[in-house]
N, C-alpha and C positions, 0 to 999 in steps of 0.2 A: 066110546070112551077111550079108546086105544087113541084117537086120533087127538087126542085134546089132552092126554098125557105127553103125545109127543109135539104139540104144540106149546104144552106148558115148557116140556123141555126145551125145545128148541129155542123158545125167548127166552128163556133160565142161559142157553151157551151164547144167546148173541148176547146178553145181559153180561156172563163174565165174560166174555170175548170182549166187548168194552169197558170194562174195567182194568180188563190183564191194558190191554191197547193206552189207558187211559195210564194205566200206572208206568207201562214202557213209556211213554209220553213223557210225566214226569221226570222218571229215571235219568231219561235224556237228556232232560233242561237241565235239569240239576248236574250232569257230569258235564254240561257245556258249559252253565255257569262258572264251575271252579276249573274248567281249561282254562276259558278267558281270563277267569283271576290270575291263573301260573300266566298265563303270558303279560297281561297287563299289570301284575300285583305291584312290579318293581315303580312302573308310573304312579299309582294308585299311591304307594309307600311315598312316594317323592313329592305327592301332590300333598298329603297328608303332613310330610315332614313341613310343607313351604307355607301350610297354613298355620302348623302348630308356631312354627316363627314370627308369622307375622302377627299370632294373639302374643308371643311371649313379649314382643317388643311394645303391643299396647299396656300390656298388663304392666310390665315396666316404667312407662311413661307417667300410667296417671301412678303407679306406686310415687315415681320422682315427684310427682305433683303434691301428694299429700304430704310428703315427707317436707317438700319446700314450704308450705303453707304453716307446717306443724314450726319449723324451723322460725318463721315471720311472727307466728304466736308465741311464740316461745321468747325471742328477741325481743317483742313489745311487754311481754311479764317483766321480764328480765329489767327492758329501759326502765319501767312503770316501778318495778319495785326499789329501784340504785336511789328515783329519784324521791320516793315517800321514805327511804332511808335515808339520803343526804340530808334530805328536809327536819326528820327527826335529829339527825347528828348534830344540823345546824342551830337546832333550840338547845339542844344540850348543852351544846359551845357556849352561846350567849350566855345558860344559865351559870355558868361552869366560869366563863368571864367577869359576870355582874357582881358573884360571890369572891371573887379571888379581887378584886379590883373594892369593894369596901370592906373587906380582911384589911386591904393595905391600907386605905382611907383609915381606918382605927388605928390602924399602928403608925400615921403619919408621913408615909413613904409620897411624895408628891407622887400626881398622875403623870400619864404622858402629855398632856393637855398643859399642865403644871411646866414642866420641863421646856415645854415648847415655846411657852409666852417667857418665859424665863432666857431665853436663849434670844426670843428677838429683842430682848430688852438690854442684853447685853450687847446686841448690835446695834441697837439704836445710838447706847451710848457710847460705844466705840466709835460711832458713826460724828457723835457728837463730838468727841477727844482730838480726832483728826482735824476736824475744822477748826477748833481752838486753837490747835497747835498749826493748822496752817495760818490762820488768823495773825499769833502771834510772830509767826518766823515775817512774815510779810512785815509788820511794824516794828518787830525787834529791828538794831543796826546788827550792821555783821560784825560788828568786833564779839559782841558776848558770845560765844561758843558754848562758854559754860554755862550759859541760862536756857540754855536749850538742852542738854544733857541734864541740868538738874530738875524740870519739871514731869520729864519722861517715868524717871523710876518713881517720883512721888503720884505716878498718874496710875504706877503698877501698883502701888501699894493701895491703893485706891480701892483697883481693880482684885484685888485678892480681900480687901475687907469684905467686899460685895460680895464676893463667892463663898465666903466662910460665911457671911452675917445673912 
């Protein structure tokens, strides 16, 4: 029995002799690993830095993108509403014309319409006046002077009955 105590023992010290070994081991890697870090960390840091820039610039970009899109949507509300607002403005007006325009009709104020035929009628026969009077000078003699001056004002007077009447 003495012999197999010391046999249990003896695998019991190779048993923590490989563990102690096993944990130096570890120990090791692990003070190798964080050398290599101090020597290489400054890289590490700088690889680190050139990535974090190269996401900051994508994250940037599509931000720019949504931001232009929002801006495009925004622009089309904006057209879409100026023009379902002009639109309403523009019945307004009409309504706002129709109403003011036979207001005047009852109160007798000619239209613009009124005024306008009024105007070429006045041309027409001014148009007419002239040719009479060129008419005339043509078959008048030229001694009367004064038949020529006194048709003129009676042609104004004419022309002012026309405007008052």
């Amino acid at each position: 029995m003495a012999t197999s105590k010391d046999d249990s023992s003896s695998t019991s010290d190779d048993k923590t002799d490989r563990i102690k070994d096993s944990a130096q081991q570890i120990w090791l890697a692990g003070l190798g690993a964080f050398a290599k870090m101090q020597q290489e960390g400054s890289k590490a840091f700088e690889a680190l830095v050139k990535d974090g820039a190269g996401m900051q610039k994508k994250t940037q970009q599509a931000a720019e993108e949504t931001l232009a899109q929002a801006q495009q949507r925004m622009a089309g509300f904006a057209s879409e509403f100026g023009t379902k607002a002009a639109g309403q403005w523009g019945k307004l007006e009409n309504i706002f014309e129709e109403r003011v325009a036979r207001a005047l009709e009852k109160l007798g104020v000619p239209s613009a319409a009124d005024v306008a035929a009024l105007q070429a009628r006045i041309e027409a026969l001014e148009a007419q006046l002239k040719q009479r009077d060129a008419k005339a000078a043509a078959t008048a003699p030229r001694k009367s002077t004064a038949r020529k001056a006194a048709p003129a004002p009676a042609a104004k007077k004419t022309l002012r009955r026309t405007k008052a009447g």
